[in-house]
The first five atom37 places (N, CA, C, CB, O) and aatype in JSON, in Angstrom:
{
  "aatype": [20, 20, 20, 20, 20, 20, 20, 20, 20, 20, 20, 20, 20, 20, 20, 20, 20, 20, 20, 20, 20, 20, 20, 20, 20, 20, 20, 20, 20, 20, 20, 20, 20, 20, 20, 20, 20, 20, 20, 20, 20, 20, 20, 20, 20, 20, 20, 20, 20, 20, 20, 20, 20, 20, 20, 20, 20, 20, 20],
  "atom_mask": [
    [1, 1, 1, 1, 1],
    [1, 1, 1, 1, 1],
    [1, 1, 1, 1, 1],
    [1, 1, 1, 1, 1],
    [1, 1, 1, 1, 1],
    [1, 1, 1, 1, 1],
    [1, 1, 1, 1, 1],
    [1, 1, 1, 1, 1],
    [1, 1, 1, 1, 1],
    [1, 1, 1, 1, 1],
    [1, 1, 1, 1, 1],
    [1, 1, 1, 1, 1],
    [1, 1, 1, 1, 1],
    [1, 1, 1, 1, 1],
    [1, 1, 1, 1, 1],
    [1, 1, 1, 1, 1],
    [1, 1, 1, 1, 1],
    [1, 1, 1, 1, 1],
    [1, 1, 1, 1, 1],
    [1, 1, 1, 1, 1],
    [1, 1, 1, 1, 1],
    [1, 1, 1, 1, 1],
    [1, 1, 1, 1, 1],
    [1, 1, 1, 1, 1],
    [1, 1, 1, 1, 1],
    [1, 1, 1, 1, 1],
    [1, 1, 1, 1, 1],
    [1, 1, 1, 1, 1],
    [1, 1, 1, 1, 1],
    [1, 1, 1, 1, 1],
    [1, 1, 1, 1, 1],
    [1, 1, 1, 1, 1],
    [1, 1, 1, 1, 1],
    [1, 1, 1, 1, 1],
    [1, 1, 1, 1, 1],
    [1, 1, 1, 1, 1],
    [1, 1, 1, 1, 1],
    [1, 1, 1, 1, 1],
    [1, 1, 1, 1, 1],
    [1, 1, 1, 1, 1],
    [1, 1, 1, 1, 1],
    [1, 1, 1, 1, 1],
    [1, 1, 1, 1, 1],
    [1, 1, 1, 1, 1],
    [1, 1, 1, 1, 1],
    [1, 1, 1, 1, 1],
    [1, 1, 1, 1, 1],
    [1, 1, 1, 1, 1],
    [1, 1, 1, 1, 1],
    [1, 1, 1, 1, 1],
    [1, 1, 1, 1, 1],
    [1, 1, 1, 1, 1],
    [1, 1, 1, 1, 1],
    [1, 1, 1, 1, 1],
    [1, 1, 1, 1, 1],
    [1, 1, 1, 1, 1],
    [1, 1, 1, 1, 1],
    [1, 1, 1, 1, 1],
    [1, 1, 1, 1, 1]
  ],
  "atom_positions": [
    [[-46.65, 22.35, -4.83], [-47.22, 23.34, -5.75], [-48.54, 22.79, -6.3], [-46.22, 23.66, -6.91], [-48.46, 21.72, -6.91]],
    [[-49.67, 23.32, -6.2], [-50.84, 23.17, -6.65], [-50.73, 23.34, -8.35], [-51.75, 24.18, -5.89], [-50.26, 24.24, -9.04]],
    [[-51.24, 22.34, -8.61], [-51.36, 22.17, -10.51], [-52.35, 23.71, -10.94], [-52.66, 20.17, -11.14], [-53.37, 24.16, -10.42]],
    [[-51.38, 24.3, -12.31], [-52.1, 25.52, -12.61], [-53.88, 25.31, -13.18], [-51.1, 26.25, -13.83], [-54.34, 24.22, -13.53]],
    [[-54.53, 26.37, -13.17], [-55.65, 26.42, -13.72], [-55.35, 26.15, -15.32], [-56.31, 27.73, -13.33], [-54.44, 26.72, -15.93]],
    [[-56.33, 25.1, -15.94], [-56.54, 24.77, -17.36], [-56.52, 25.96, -18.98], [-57.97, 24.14, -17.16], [-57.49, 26.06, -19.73]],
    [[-56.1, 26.2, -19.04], [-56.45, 27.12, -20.26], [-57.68, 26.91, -20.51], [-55.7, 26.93, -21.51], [-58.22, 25.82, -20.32]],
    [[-58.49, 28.32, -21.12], [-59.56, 28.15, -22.06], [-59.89, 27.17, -23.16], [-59.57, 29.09, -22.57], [-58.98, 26.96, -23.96]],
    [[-61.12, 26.49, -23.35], [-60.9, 25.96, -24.19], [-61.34, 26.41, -25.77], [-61.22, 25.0, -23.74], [-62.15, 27.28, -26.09]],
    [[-60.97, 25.99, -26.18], [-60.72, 26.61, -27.65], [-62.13, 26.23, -28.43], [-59.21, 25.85, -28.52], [-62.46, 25.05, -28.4]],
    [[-62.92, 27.12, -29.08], [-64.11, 26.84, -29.75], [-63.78, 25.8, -31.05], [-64.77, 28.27, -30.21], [-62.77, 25.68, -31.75]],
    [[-64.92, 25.19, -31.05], [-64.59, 24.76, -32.48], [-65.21, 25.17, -33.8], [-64.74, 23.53, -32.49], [-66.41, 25.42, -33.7]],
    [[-64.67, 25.31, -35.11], [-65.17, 26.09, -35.84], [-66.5, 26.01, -35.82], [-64.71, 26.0, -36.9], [-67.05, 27.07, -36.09]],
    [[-67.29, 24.99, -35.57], [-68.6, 24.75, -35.61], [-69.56, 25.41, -34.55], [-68.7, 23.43, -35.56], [-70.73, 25.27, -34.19]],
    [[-68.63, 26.1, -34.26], [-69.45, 26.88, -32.69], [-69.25, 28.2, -33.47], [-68.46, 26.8, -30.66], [-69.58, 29.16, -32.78]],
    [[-68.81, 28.55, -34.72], [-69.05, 30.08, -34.79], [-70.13, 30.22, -36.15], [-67.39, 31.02, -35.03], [-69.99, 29.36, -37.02]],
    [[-71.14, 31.22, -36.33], [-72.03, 30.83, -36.6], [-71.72, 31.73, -38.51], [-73.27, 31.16, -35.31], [-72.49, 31.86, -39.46]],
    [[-70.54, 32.09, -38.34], [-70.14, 32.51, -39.63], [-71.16, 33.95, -40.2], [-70.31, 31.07, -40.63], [-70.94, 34.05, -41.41]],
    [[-71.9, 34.76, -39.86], [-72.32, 35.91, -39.88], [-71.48, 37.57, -39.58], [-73.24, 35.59, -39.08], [-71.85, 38.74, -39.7]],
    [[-70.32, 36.98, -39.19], [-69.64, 38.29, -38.93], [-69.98, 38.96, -37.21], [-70.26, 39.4, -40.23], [-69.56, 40.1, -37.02]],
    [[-70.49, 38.48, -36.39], [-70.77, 38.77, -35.34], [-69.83, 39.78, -34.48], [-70.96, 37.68, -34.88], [-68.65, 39.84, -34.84]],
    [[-70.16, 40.44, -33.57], [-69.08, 41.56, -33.11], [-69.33, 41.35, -31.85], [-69.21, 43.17, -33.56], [-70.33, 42.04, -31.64]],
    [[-69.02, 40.75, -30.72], [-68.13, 39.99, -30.87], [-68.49, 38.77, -30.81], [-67.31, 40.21, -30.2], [-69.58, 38.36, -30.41]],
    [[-67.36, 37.97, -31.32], [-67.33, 36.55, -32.11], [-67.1, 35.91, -30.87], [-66.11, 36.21, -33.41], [-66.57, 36.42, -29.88]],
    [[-67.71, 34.28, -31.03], [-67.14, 33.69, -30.13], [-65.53, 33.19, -29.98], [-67.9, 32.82, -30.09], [-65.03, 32.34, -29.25]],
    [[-64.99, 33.99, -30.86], [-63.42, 33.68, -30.62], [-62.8, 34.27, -29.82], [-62.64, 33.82, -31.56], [-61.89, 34.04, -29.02]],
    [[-63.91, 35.78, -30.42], [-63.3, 37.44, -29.36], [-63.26, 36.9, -28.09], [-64.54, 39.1, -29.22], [-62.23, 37.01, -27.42]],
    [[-64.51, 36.19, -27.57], [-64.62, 35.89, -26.22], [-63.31, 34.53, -25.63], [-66.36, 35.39, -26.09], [-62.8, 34.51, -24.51]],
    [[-63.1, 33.69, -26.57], [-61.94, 32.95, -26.3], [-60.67, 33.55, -26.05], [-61.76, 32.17, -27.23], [-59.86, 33.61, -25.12]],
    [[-60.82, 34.06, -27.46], [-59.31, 34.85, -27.18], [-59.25, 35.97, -26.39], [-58.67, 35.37, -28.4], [-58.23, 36.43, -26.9]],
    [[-59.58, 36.87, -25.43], [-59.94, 37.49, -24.16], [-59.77, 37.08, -22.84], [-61.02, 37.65, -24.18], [-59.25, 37.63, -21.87]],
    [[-60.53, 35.58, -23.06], [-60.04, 34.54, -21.89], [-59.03, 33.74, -21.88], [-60.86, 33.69, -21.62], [-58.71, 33.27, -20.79]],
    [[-58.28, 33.39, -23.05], [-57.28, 33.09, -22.92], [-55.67, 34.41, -22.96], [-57.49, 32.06, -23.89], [-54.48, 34.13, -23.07]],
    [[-56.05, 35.2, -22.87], [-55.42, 36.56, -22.43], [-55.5, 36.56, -20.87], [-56.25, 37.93, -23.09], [-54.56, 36.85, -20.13]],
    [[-56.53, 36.26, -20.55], [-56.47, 37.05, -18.98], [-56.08, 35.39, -18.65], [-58.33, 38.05, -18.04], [-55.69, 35.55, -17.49]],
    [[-55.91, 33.73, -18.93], [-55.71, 32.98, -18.44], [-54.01, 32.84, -18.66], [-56.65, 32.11, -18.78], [-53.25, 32.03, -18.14]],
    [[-53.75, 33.8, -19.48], [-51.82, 33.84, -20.16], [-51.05, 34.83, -18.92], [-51.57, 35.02, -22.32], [-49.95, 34.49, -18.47]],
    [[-51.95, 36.45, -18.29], [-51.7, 37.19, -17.74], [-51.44, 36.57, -16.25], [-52.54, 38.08, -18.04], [-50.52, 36.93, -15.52]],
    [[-52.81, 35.19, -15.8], [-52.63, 34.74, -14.27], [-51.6, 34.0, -14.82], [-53.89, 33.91, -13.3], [-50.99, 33.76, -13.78]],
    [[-50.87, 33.39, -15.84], [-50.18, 32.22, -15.98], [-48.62, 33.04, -15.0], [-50.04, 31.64, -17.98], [-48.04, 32.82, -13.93]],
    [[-48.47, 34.14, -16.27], [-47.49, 35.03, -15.77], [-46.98, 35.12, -14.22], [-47.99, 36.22, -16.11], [-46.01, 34.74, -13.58]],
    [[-48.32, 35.94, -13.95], [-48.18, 36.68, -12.61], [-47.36, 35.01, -11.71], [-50.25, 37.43, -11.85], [-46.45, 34.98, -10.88]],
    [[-48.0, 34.09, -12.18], [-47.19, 32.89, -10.74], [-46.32, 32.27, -11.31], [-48.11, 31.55, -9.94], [-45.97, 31.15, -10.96]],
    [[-45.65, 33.13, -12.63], [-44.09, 32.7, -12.56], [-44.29, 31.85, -13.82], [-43.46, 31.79, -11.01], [-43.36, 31.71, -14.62]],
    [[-45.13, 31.44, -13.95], [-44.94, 30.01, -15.56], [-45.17, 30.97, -16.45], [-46.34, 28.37, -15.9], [-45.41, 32.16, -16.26]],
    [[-45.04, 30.09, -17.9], [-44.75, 30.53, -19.04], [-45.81, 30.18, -19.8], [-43.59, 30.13, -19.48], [-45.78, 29.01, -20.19]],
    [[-47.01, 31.03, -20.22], [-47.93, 30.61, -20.43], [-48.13, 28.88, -21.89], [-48.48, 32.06, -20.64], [-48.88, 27.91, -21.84]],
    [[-47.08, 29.27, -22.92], [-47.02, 28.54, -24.24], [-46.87, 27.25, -23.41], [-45.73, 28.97, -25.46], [-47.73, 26.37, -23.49]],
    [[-45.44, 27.08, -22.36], [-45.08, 25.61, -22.05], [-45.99, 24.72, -21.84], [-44.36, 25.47, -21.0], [-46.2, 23.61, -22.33]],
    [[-46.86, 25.75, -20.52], [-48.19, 24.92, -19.71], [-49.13, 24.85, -20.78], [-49.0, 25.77, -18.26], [-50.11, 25.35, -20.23]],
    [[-49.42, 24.62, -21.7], [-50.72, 24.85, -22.67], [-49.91, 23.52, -23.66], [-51.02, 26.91, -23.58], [-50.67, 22.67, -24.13]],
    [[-48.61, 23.41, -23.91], [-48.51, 22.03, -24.48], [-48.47, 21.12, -23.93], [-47.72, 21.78, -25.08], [-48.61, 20.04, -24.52]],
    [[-48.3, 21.18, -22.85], [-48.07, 20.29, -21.28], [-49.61, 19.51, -21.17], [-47.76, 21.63, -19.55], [-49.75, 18.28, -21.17]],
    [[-50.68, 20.46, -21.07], [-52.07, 19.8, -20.65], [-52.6, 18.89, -22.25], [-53.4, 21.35, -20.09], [-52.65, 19.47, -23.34]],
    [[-52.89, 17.64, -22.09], [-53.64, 17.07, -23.47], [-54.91, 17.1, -23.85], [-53.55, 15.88, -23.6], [-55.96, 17.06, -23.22]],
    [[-54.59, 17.21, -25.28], [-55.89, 17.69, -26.09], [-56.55, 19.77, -25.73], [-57.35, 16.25, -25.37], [-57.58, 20.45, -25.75]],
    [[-55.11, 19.9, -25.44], [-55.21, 21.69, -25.68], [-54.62, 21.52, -26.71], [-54.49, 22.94, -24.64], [-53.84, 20.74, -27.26]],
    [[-55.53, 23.1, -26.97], [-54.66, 23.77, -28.23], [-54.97, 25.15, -28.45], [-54.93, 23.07, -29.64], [-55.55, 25.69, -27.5]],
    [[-54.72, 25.9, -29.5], [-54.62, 27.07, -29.51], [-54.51, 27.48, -30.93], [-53.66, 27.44, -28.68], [-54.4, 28.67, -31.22]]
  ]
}
């Protein structure tokens, strides 16, 4: 079995520029980590397990 693709990585607060932006760079995280939860699915894993599994993820 080929090791899954990495989760998104998670911005850090210092990457958002605090103006209220539409969309935020979180919108865009959290979007990609949606469609990286949806491929998790489709091949059978569980997206939460694999995301504590890889180090220095988070969410």
């Amino acid at each position: 079995m080929t090791e899954p693709p990495a989760p998104p990585r998670r911005p850090d607060i210092e990457n958002c520029c605090g103006r209220g932006c539409e969309p935020c760079i979180f919108d865009y995280y959290n979007a990609a980590l949606e469609r990286w939860e949806g491929k998790m699915r489709a091949l059978g894993l569980e997206p939460p397990a694999i995301e504590r599994a890889i180090p220095g993820r988070r969410r």
